[in-house]
C-alpha positions, 0 to 999 in steps of 0.5 A: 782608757776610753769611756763609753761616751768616747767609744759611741758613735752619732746617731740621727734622730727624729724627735717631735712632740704632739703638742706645738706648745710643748716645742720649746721646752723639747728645743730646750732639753735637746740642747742640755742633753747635748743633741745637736739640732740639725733642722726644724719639722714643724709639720710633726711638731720636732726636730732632725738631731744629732746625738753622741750615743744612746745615753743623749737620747735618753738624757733628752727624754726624761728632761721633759714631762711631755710625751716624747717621740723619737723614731728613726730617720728612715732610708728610701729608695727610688723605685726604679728598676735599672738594667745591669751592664758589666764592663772591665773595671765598672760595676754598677748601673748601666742607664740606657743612652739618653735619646734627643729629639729628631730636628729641629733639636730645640723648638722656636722660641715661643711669644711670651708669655706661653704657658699653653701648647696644644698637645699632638700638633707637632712631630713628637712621639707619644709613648705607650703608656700613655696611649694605654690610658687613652690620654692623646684622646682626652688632650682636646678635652682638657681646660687650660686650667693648672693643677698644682703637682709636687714632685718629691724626688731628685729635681727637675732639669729645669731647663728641659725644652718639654719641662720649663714651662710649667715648672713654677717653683722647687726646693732642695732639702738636702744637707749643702745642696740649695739647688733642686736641679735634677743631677741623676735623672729620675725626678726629670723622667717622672715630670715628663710623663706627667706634664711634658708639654712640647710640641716638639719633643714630648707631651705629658699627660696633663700638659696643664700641670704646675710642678712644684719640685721637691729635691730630697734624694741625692745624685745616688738617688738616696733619701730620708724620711726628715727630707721627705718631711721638709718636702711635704711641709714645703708642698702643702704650704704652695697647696699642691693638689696631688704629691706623686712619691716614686719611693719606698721603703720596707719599714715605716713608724709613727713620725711617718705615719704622721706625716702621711695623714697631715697631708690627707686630712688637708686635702692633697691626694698622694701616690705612690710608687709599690716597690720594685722587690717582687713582693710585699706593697712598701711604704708609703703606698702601703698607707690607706691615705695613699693610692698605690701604683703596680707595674705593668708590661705593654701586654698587660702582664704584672712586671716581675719586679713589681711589689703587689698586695691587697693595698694595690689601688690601681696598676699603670704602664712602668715597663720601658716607659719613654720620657724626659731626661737630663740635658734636654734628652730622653730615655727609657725607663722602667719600674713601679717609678714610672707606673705612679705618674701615669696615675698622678697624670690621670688624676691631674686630668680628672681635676682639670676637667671635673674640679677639685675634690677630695682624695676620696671622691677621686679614688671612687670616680677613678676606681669606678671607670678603670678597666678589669685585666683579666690576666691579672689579680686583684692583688696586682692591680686592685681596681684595674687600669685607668681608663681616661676615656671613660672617665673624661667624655 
């Protein structure tokens, strides 16, 4: 006859405490209760386990005296909005065919060291989201001066000609994975429209940027809250200036809210991606401390696939965004993904150009210098579209 212990199944939890000083003693009743410790999360002060069934949890609990947190490690996903193409025997996403670069297909090899490109010199084409947001006109206006981005997402194709250059340092916080190479793409896309940097293929908004790349979703482009943790943790150590998060989730609670605010109260600016369900702004852009990102169309329109709400902190290009992909390519995407680095683009300028300030002082400066859509709500596009001439002259 099976026992309830042998009829229960692992469970992953995230259990912390509000005091370092107590991590020990929460170390010590995780192993007597039998919780295996699968990784540490100093930033909160816990641990990711593993336990056999509710009864280990609660074993666990009472076994100290300090007040105990155990909460969900919560599912993300990408806010990307991938176009559906069905074939005999495939269901599934279909990704536009990857577009290379017109000859010559890889640029001359620089004299090292080169690390500045002067933008718009060369044969590359500029996308629309960033003629949008007027940054081909502030290019000559930038100072040869890095702004430190972290990017938690699914890597960067480290070898990408408009890419490697400014790519300093990465880590992979997935389980058995130790490379941050990019193997589905998004996070590669992301980097492009912030910092490309290539005279030959693309230039990204700020091509003065630093990336610090954070892998926390797999090549299915799922990822949970203790990776974004780890990430986080992982950024704020290399003293990122901004953390652009292309992922949501409907749920939140109180480990992630933690997190969130550890990040604000030392500085860094986070944006985020509002979800791409049409509806309600999800988490983390739904949090305070984060600028949240809709979506908009090459007319001005709210995407239909763009979450909205009065969270929205501003709206940027997301629909049929050009940039960069896997195997030094190109491809077009859309989503609410590709809306937040326009805006991390943005704010990497305004520190190149204004100096480093508080997450509050650049939301004003920026929400002060955005240009009203008259088609659209203040719900779904809060103070408007980023205007890099007004805010850069």
């Amino acid at each position: 006859m099976q026992t309830q212990d042998n009829k229960a199944t692992n469970v992953r939890k995230i259990v912390s405490v509000e005091n370092q000083k107590d991590l020990q003693a929460l170390r010590e009743a995780l192993v007597f209760s039998g919780g295996r410790i699968i990784r540490e999360l100093p930033l909160i002060n816990g641990y990711l386990c593993e336990f056999r069934g509710d009864s280990a949890i609660n074993l666990a609990a009472r076994e100290l005296d300090a007040d105990v947190k155990i909460e969900e490690d919560l599912e993300f996903k990408l806010c990307r909005n991938p176009n559906f193409s069905f074939f005999p025997g495939f269901f599934g996403p279909f990704w536009p065919v990857p577009q290379y670069p017109q000859a010559p297909q890889q640029p001359p090899k620089p004299q090292q060291p080169q690390k500045y490109i002067k933008p718009g010199k060369g044969i590359q084409q500029v996308d629309w989201g960033l003629r949008r947001i007027g940054a081909p006109f502030v290019w000559e206006k930038l100072k040869e001066k890095r702004i430190r981005v972290g990017i938690i997402d699914t890597g960067i194709n480290t070898s990408h000609p408009d890419l490697h250059g400014n790519i300093v340092e990465g880590v992979s916080t997935l389980d058995d994975i130790s490379s941050y190479e990019d193997d589905y793409g998004h996070g590669t896309h992301i980097a492009g429209i912030i910092g490309a940097n290539n005279n030959y293929g693309i230039t990204g908004i700020n091509p003065y940027v630093d990336f610090y790349a954070v892998k926390a979703f797999n090549k299915s482009g799922q990822g949970s809250l203790s990776d974004i943790i780890e990430g986080i943790d992982w950024l704020l150590r290399r003293q990122v200036n901004i953390i652009n998060m292309s992922f949501s989730t409907s749920e939140t609670n109180g480990t992630l809210v933690r997190v969130i605010r550890a990040a604000y109260s030392r500085g860094v600016i986070m944006v985020a991606a509002a979800g791409n369900d049409g509806g309600q702004v999800n988490y983390p852009a739904k949090f305070p401390e984060v600028i949240a990102v809709s979506a908009t169309d090459i007319n001005d329109k709210i995407a239909d696939f763009s979450c909205y709400g009065p969270e929205i902190n501003f709206c940027a290009p997301g629909v049929n965004i050009r940039s960069t992909w896997l195997n030094s390519a190109y491809a077009v995407k859309s989503g609410t993904s590709f809306a937040a680095p326009h805006i991390t683009g943005a704010i990497a300028d305004v520190l190149n150009f204004h100096g480093i300030m508080p997450p509050s002082h650049v939301r004003e400066l920026i929400s002060k210098n955005a240009a009203v859509l008259q088609s659209l709500s203040p719900e779904q596009q809060g103070a408007g579209m980023v205007d890099l001439r007004k805010l850069i002259n």
